[in-house]
LUMLOVEX-398440 format. One record per residue (C-alpha): residue number from 0; x, y, z; residue in one letter. Coordinates in pm, 1 decimal. Each point is the difference from the previous one (the first is absolute). Example, Ala and Ser with C-alpha at 12.3 -4.5 7.8 and 13.67 -1.06 7.14 Angstrom:
<pts>
PT, vexti, X, Y, Z, seza
PT, 0, 1230.0, -450.0, 780.0, a
PT, 1, 137.0, 344.0, -66.0, s
</pts>
This chain:
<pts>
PT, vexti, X, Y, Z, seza
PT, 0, -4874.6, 367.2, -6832.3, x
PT, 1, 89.2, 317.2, 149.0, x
PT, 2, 56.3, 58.8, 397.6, x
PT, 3, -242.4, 262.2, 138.1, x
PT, 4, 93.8, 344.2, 21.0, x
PT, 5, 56.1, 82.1, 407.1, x
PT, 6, -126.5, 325.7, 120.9, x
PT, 7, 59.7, 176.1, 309.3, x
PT, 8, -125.4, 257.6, 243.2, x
PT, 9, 76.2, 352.2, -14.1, x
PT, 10, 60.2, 141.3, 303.5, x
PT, 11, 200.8, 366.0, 87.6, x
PT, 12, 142.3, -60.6, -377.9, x
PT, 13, 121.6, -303.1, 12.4, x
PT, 14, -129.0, -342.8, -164.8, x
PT, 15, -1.4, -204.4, 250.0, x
PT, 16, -97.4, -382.7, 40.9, x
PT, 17, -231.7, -94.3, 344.8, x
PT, 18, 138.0, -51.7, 276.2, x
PT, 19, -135.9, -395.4, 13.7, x
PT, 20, 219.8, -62.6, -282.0, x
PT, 21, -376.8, -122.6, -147.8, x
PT, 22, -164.9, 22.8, -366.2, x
PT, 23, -332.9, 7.4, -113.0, x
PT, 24, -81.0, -171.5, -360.0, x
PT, 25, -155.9, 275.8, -294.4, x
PT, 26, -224.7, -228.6, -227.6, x
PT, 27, -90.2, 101.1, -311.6, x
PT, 28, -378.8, 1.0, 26.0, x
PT, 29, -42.2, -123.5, -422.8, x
PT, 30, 222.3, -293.0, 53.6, x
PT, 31, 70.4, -57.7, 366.4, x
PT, 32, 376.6, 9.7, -15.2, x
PT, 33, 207.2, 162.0, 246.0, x
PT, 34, 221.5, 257.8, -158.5, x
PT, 35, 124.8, 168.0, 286.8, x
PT, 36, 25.8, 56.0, 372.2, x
PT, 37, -97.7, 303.9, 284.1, x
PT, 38, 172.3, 28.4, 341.7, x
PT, 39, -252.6, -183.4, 304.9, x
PT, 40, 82.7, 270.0, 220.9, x
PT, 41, -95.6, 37.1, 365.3, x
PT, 42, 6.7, 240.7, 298.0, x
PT, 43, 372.3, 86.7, -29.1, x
PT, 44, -42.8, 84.3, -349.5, x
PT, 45, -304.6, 244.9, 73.7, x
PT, 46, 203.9, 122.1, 270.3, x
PT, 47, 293.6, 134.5, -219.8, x
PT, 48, -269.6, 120.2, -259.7, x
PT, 49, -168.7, 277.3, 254.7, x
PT, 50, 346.5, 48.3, 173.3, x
PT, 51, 127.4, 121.3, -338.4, x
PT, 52, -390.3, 214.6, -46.3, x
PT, 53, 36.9, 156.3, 306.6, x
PT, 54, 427.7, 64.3, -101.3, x
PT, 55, -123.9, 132.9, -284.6, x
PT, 56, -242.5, 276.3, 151.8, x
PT, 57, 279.7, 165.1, 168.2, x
PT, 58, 197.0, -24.7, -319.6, x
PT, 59, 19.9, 170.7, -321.9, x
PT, 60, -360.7, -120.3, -85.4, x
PT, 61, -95.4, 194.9, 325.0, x
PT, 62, 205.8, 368.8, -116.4, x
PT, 63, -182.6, -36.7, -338.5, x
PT, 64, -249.2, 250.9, -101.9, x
PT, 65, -310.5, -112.2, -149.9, x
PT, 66, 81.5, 121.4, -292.0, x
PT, 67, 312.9, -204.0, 23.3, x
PT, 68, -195.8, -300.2, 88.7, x
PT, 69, -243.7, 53.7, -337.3, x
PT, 70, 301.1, 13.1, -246.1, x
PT, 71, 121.7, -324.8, 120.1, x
PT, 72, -345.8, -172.5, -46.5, x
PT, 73, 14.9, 173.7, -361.0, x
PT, 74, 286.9, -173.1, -30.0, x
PT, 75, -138.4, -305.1, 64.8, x
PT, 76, -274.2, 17.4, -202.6, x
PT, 77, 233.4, 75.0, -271.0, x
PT, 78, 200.0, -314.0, 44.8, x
PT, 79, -296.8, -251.3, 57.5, x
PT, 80, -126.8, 157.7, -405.6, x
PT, 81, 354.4, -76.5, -87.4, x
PT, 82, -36.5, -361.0, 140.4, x
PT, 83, -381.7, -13.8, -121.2, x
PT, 84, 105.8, -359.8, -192.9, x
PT, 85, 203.3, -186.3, 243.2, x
PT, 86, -232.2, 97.9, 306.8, x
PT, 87, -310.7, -128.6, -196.6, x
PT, 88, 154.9, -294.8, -169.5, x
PT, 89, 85.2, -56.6, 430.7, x
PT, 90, -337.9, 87.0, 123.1, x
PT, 91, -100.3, -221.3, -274.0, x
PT, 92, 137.7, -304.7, 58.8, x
PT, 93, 2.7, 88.4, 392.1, x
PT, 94, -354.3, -23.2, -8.1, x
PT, 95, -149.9, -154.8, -281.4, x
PT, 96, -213.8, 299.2, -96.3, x
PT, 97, -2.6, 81.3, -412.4, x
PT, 98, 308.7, 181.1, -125.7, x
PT, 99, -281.8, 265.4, -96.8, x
PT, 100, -82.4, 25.5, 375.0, x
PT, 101, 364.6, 24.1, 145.3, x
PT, 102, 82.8, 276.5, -271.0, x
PT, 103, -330.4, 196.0, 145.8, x
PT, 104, 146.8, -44.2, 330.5, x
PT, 105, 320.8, 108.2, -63.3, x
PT, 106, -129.5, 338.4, -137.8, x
PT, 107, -222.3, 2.1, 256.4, x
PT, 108, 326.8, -2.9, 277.6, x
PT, 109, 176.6, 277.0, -161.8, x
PT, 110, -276.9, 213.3, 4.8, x
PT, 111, -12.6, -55.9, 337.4, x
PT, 112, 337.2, 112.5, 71.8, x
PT, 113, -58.9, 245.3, -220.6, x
PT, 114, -323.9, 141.6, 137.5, x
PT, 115, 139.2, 4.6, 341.5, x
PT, 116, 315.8, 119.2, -89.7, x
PT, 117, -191.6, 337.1, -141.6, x
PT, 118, -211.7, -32.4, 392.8, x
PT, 119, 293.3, 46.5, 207.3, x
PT, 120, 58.7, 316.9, 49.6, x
PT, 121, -402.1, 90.4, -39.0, x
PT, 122, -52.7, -116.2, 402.2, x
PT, 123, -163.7, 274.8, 144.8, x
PT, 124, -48.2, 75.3, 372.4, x
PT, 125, -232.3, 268.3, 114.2, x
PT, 126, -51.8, 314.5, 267.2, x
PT, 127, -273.9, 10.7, 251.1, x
PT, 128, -151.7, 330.8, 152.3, x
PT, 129, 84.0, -66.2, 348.6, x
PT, 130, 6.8, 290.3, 276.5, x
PT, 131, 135.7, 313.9, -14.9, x
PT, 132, 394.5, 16.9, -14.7, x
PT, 133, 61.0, -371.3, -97.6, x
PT, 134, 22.9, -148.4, -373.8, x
PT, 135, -72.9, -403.2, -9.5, x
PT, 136, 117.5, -192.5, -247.9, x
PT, 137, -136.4, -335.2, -96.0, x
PT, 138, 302.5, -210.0, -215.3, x
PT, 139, -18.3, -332.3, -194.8, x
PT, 140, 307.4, -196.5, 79.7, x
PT, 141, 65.5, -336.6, -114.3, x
PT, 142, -65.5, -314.2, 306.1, x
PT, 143, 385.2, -119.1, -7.5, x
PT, 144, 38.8, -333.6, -63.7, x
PT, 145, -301.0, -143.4, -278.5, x
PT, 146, -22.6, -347.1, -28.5, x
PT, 147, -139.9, -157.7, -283.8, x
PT, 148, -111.1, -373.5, -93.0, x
PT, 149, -154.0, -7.0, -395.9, x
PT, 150, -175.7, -311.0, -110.0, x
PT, 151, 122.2, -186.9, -306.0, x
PT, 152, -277.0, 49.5, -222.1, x
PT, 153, 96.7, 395.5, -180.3, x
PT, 154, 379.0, 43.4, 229.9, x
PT, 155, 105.9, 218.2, -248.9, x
PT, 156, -323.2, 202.2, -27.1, x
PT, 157, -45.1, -23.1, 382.0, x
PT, 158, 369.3, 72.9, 107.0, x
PT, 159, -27.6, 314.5, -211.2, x
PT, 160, -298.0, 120.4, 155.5, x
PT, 161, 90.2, -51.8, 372.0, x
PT, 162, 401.2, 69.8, 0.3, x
PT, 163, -22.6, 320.7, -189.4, x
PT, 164, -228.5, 154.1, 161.9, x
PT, 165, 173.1, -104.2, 330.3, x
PT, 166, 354.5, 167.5, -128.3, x
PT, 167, -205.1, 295.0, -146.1, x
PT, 168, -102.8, 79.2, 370.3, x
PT, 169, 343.2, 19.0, 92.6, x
PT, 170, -2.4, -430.1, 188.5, x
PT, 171, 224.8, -301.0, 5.8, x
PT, 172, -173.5, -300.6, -132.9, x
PT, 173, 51.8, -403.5, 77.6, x
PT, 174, -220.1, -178.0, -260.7, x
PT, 175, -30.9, -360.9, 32.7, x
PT, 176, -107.2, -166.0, -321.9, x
PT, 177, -233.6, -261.6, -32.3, x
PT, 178, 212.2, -313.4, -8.6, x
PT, 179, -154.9, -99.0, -359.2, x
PT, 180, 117.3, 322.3, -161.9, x
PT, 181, 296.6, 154.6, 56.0, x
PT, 182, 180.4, 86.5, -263.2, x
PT, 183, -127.0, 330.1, -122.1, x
PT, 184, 0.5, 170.8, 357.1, x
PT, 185, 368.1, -112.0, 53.5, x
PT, 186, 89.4, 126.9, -425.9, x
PT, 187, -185.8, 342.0, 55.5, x
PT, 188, 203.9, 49.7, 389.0, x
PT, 189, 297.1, -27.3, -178.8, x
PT, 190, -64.7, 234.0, -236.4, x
PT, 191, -85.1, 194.4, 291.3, x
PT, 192, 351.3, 54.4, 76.7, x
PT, 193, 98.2, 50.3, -317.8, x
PT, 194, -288.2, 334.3, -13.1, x
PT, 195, 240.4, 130.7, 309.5, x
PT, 196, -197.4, -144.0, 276.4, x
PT, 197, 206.7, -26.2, 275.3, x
PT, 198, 23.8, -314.6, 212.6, x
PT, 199, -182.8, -149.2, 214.9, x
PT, 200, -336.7, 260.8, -112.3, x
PT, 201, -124.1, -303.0, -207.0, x
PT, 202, 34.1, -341.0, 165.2, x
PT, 203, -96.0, -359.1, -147.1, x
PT, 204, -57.2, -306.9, 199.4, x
PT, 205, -139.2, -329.1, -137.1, x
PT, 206, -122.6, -255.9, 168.1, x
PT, 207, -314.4, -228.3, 111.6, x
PT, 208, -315.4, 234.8, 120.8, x
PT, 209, 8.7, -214.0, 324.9, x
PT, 210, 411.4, 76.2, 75.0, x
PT, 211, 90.3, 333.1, -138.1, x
PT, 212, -364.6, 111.8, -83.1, x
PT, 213, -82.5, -70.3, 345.5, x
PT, 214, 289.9, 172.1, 173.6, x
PT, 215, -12.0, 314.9, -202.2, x
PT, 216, -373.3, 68.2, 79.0, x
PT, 217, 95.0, -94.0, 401.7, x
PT, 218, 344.9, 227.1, -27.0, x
PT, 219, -8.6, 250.9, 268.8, x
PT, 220, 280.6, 194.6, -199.7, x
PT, 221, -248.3, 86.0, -272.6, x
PT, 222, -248.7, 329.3, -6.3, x
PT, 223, -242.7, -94.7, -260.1, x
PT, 224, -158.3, -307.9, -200.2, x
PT, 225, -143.2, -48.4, -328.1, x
PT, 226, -159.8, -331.9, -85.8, x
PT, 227, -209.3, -162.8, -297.1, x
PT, 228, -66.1, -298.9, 13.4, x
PT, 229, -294.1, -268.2, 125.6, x
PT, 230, -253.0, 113.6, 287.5, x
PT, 231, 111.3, -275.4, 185.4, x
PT, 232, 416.4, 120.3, 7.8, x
PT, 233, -127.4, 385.1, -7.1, x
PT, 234, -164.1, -76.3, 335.3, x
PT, 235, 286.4, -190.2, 154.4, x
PT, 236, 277.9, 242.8, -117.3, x
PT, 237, -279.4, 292.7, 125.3, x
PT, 238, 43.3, -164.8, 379.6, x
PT, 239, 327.4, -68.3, -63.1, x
PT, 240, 102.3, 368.3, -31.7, x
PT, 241, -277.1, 141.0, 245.2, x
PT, 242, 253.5, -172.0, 264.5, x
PT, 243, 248.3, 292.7, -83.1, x
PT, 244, -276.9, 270.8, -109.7, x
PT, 245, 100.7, -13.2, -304.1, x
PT, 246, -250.2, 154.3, -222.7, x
PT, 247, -111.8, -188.7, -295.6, x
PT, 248, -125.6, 18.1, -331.8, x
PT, 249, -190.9, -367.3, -181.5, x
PT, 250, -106.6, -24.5, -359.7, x
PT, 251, -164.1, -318.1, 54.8, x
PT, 252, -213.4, -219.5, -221.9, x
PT, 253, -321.3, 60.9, -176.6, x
PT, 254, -290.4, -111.4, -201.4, x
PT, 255, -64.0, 247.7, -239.5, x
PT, 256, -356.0, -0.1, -145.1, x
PT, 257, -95.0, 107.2, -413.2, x
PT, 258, -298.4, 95.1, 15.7, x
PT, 259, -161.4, 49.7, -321.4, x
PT, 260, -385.2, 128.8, -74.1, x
PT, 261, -171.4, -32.5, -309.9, x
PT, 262, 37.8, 318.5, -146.3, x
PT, 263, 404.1, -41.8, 13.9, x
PT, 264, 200.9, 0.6, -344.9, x
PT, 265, 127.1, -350.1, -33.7, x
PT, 266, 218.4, 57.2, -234.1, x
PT, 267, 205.6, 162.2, 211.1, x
PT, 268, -89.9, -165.8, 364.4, x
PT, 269, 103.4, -360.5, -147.6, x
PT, 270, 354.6, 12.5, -71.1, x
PT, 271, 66.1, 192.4, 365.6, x
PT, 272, -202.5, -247.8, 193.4, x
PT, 273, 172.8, -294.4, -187.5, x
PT, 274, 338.4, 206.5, 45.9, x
PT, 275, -62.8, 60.3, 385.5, x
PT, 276, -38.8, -361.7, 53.7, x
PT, 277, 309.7, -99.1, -213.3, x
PT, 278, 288.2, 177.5, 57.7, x
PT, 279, 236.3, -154.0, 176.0, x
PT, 280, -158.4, -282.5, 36.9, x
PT, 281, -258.0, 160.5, 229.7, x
PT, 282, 237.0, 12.5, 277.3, x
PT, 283, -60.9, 375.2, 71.5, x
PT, 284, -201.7, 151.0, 313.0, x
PT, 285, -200.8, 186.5, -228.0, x
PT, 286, -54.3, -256.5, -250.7, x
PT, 287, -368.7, 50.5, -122.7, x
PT, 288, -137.3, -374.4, 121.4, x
PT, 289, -377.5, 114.5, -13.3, x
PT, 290, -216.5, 89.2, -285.5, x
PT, 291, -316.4, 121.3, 116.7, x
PT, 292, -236.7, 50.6, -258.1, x
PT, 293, -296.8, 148.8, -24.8, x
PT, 294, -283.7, -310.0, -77.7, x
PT, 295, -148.2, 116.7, -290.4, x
PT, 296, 347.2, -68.7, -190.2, x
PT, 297, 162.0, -211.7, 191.1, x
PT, 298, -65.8, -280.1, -265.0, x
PT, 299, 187.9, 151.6, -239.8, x
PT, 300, 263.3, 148.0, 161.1, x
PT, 301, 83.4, -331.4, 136.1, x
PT, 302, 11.9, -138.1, -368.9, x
PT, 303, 207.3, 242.3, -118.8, x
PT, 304, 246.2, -42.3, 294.2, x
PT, 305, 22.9, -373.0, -46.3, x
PT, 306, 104.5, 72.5, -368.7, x
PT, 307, 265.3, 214.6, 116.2, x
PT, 308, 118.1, -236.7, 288.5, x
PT, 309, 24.8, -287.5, -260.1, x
PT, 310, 221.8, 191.4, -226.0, x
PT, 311, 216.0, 121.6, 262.0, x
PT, 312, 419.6, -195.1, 10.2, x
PT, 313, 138.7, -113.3, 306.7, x
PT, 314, 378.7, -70.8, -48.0, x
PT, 315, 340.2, 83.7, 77.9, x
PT, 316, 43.9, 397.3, 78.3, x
PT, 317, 313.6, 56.5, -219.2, x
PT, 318, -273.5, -105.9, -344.6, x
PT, 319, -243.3, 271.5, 97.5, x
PT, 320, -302.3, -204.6, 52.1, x
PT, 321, -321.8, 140.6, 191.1, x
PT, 322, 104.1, -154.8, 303.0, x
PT, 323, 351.8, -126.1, 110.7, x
PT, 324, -10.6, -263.7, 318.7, x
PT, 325, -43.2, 4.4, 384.8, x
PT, 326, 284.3, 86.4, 179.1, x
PT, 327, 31.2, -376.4, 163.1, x
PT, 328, -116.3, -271.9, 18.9, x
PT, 329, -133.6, 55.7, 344.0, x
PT, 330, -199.0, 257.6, -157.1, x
PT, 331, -143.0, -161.1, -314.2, x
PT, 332, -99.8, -280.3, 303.8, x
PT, 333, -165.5, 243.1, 196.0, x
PT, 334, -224.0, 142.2, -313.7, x
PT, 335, -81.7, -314.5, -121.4, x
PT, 336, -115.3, -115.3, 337.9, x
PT, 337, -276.0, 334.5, -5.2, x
PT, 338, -67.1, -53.3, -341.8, x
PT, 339, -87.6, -429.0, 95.5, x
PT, 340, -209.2, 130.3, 329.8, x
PT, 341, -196.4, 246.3, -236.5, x
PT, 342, -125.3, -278.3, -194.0, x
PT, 343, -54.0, -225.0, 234.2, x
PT, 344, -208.6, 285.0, 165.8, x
PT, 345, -199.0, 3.1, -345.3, x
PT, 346, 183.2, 294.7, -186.2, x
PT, 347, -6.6, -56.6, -347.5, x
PT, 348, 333.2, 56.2, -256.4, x
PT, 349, -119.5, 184.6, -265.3, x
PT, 350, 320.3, 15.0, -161.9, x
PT, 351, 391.1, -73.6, 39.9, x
PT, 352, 280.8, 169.1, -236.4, x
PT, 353, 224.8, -243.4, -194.3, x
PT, 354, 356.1, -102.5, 119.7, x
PT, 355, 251.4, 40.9, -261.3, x
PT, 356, 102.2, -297.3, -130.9, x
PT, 357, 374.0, 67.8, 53.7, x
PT, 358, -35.8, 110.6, 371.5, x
PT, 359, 225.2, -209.6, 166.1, x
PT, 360, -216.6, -283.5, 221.0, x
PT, 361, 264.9, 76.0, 322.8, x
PT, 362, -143.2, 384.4, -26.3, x
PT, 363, -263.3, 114.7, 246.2, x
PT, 364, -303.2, 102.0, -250.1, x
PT, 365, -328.5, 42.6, 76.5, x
PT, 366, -226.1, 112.3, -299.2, x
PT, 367, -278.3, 275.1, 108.0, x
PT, 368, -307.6, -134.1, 98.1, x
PT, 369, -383.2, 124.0, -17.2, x
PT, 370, -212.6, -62.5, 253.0, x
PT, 371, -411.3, 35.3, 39.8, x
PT, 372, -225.0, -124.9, 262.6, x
PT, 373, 278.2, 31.8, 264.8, x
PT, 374, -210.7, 60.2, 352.5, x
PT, 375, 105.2, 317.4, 104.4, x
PT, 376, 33.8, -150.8, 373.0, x
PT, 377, 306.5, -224.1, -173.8, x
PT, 378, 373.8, 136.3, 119.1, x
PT, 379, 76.7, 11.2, -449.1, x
PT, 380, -288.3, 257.8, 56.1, x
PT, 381, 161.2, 185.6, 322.0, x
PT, 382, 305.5, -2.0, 16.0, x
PT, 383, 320.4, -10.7, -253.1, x
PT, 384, 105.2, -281.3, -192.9, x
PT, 385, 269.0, 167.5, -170.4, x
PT, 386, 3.2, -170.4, -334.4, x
PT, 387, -204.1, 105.0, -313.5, x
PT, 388, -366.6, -134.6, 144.9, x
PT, 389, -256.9, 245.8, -121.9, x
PT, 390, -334.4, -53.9, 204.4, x
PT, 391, -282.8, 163.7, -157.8, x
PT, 392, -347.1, 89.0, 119.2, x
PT, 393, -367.8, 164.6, -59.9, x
PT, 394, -121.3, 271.5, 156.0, x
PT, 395, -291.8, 183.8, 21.3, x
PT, 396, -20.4, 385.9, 9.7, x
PT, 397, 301.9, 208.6, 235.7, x
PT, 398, -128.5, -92.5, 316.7, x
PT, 399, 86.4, -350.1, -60.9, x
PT, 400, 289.8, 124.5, -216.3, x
PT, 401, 158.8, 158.7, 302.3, x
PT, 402, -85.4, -290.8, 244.1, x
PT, 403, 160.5, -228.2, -217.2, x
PT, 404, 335.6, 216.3, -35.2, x
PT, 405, 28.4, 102.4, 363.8, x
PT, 406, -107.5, -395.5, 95.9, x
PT, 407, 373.7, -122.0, 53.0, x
PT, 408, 243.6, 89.0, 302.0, x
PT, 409, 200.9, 185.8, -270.4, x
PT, 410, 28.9, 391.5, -114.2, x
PT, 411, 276.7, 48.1, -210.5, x
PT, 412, -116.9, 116.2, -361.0, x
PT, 413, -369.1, -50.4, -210.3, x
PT, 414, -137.4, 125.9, -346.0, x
PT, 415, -296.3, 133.8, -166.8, x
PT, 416, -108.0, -65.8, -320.4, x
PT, 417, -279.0, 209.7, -132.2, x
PT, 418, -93.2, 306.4, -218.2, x
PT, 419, -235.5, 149.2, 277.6, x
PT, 420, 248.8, 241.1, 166.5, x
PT, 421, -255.9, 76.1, 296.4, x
PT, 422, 0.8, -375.6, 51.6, x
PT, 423, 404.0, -33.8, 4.3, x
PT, 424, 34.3, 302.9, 196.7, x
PT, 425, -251.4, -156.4, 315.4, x
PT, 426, 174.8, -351.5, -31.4, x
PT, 427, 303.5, 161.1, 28.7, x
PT, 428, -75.5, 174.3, 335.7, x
PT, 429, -199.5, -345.6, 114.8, x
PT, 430, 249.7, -279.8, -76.2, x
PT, 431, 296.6, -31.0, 304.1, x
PT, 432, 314.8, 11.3, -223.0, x
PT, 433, 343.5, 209.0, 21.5, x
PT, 434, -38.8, 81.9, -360.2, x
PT, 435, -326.6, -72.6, -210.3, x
PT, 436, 19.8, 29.1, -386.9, x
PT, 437, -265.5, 129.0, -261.9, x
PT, 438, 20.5, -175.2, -341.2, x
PT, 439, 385.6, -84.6, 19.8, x
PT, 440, 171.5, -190.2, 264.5, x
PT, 441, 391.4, -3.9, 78.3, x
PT, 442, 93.6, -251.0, 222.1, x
PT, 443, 123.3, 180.3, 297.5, x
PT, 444, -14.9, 311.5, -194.5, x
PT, 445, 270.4, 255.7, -119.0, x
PT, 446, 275.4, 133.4, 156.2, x
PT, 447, -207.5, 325.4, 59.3, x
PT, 448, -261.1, -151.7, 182.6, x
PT, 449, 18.4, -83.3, 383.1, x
PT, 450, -37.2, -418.7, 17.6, x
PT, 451, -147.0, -145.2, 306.0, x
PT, 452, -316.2, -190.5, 174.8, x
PT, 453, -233.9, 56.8, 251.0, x
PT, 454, -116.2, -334.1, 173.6, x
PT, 455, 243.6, -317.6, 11.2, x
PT, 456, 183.1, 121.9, -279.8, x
PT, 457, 159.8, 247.2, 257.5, x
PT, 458, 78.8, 378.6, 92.6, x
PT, 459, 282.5, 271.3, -174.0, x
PT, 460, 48.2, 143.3, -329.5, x
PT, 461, 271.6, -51.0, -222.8, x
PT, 462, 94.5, 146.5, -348.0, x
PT, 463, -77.5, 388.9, -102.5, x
PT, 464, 59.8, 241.3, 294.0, x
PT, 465, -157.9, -160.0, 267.3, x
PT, 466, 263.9, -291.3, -27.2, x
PT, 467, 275.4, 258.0, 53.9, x
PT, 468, -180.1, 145.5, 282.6, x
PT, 469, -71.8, -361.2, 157.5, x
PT, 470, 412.2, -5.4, 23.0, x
PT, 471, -11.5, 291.8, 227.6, x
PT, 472, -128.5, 90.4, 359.6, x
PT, 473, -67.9, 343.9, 134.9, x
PT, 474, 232.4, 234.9, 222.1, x
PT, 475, -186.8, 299.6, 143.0, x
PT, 476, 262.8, 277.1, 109.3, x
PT, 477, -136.8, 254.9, 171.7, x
PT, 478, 177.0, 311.2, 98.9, x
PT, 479, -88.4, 288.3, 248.1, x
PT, 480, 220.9, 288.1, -117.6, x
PT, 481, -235.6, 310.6, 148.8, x
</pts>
């Protein structure tokens, strides 16, 4: 058998291993095996992470133009597309998601890079008729320090989307990793330096979210903090960083309604809802969990689900199945446990996907389940299971339509299925969502778009320009000159 790989920090350029000389275990999530190990870093790790940020901003990152700064996140981009088949076969087996998935990802990280890399030096400030004899100046100038702690279920995809915005805007990131996927944020820093980012601009700490996750969000050396992750840690790390005014930005869970009325093309609104629910196993804030559908078809449109459900492959993520496994066993524990208090709370399974037959037994699958009858006062109705549980239910007319979508604590992302564009375009307006989709649905939505939630699934914008701008703050200069 071979040992595990070890990984280390990066920190000011250097790999470096914590400073409690302690590992944490990377399991496979198709087999359960431990194939390699993370630093458990603590406070004097952080520490040395922002010390080399803040070493950094007075550094050659700091005398770089923004043009400057753009190149070298071309770069980047560049190199990730060169290293599009080791980083997904890593993201891959990091995570258990499909090899289909991780190569989406992948593409989906350059283009990050590369989209912000093009942003840099398009940071505009503005002028403001003041008096007479005096010229004020409003600038966008980055916070200083960013901090940044990414969840494990897209790190690629999510490390792409915070970071390069961050370095776009001219900052000096810590990102702590969630401690069940590491690999691909620590691969794509690297490569960081190797796209002529000079140290200490890019810093990577892993870690458990309660030691190093906790004493980044608490560190009064850092200037700005970018979280997604659960409600419950986005409202901990919030207090955590309101000690040091520290402003932050939470892309927090969500419970994303489909809501489809009878008029809708099916042929098209079936794959995406099934699709929505699916990938990556359903652990995604904006997985669509709800079909709403309008009563009159809600019948048949649960039929033709189930048939899809039931032909639907759960197994390992390097085959390409449908659906690779939970990232861990305490996960696949935690969604079976909603998925056992649904039925005992009368929700019916109207269909489960198979299992491959050659998915190892030690592997943490979970085959996507339909639910109907679920009471809609039930927490698999309200709040996130995280897994591939599709709960669907009837409806009658928009008013109820609405209710029903805006009926959860949540706000993060919705869709519309229907042909009457009247209809779509008042749903739209009514439903509380950051980003509400008519007759399509991306999960989380493209780079383009601004992603974020109203409600519990928090405040801030990231991707497009207002994710660049979020990296900033404002300087008003004002100057009497007569």
């Amino acid at each position: 058998m071979r040992s595990a790989q070890v990984h280390h920090n990066l920190i000011g350029g250097h790999h470096l291993p914590a400073s409690t000389g302690l590992a944490i275990d990377v399991v496979d999530p198709a087999d359960g095996t431990v194939f390699a190990t993370l630093p458990r870093s603590a406070l004097a790790d952080v520490d040395a992470a922002v010390a080399a940020a803040r070493a950094a901003l007075h550094g050659p990152w700091a005398r770089m133009t923004a043009t400057e700064r753009g190149r070298v996140l071309s770069r980047l981009a560049a190199l990730i597309t060169a290293h599009h088949a080791e980083l997904a076969a890593l993201e891959c087996r990091d995570t258990g998601k499909p090899i289909q998935q991780a190569r989406v990802d992948i593409t989906a990280c350059a283009r990050y890079f590369e989209y912000y890399g093009g942003a840099a030096d398009k940071l505009h400030g503005e002028t403001i008729p003041y008096a007479a004899g005096s010229t004020v100046m409003v600038l966008r100038v980055p916070h200083g320090v960013t901090a940044h702690i990414i969840p494990w279920n897209y790190p690629a995809q999510i490390f792409g989307r915070s970071v390069g915005g961050a370095l776009a805007a001219g900052n000096a990131c810590v990102v702590k990793p969630a401690e069940d996927a590491c690999l691909t944020p620590l691969r794509i820093s690297a490569l960081a330096l190797e796209a002529g980012l000079p140290p200490g601009a890019l810093n990577v700490v892993c870690g458990l979210g309660a030691e190093a996750g906790a004493a980044l969000a608490a560190h009064p050396g850092i200037n700005h903090l970018s979280f997604t992750g659960s409600t419950v840690t986005g409202t901990a790390v919030a207090q955590a960083a309101a000690v040091n005014h520290v402003p932050v930005t939470l892309e927090l869970g969500g419970k994303a309604p489909q809501i489809v009325f009878a008029d809708a093309d099916l042929d098209a609104a079936l794959p995406v809802i099934v699709n929505a629910i699916v990938q990556n196993a359903g652990q995604t804030c904006s997985a669509g969990s709800r079909v709403l559908v309008e009563r009159s078809i809600h019948d048949t449109v649960l039929e033709r689900l189930a048939a899809r459900f039931a032909a639907l492959r759960t197994g390992r993520g390097a085959d390409a199945p449908d659906c690779g496994p939970l990232i861990s066993a305490r996960q696949l524990a935690r969604v079976q446990a909603k998925l056992d208090s649904a039925q005992q709370a009368g929700a019916r399974v109207v269909a489960r996907a198979q299992r491959l037959p050659d998915a190892p037994a030690s592997g943490f699958y979970f085959p996507p389940a339909l639910l109907a009858d679920l009471p809609l006062d039930h927490e698999v109705a309200q709040d996130e299971v995280f897994g591939p549980v599709l709960a669907a239910f009837a409806f009658d007319g928009e008013d109820e339509a609405v209710q029903l979508a805006n009926g959860t604590p949540y706000g993060l992302t919705a869709a519309v299925w229907t042909r009457d564009g009247s209809r779509a375009l008042r749903l739209a307006h009514r439903i509380e969502a950051g980003q509400v989709f008519i007759n399509n649905y991306g999960a989380g939505g493209g780079i383009e778009l601004p992603f974020g939630g109203m409600k519990h699934s928090g405040y801030g914008r990231e991707k497009a320009l207002e994710g660049l701008r979020s990296f900033t703050t404002l300087k008003t200069v004002a100057i009497l000159h007569g």
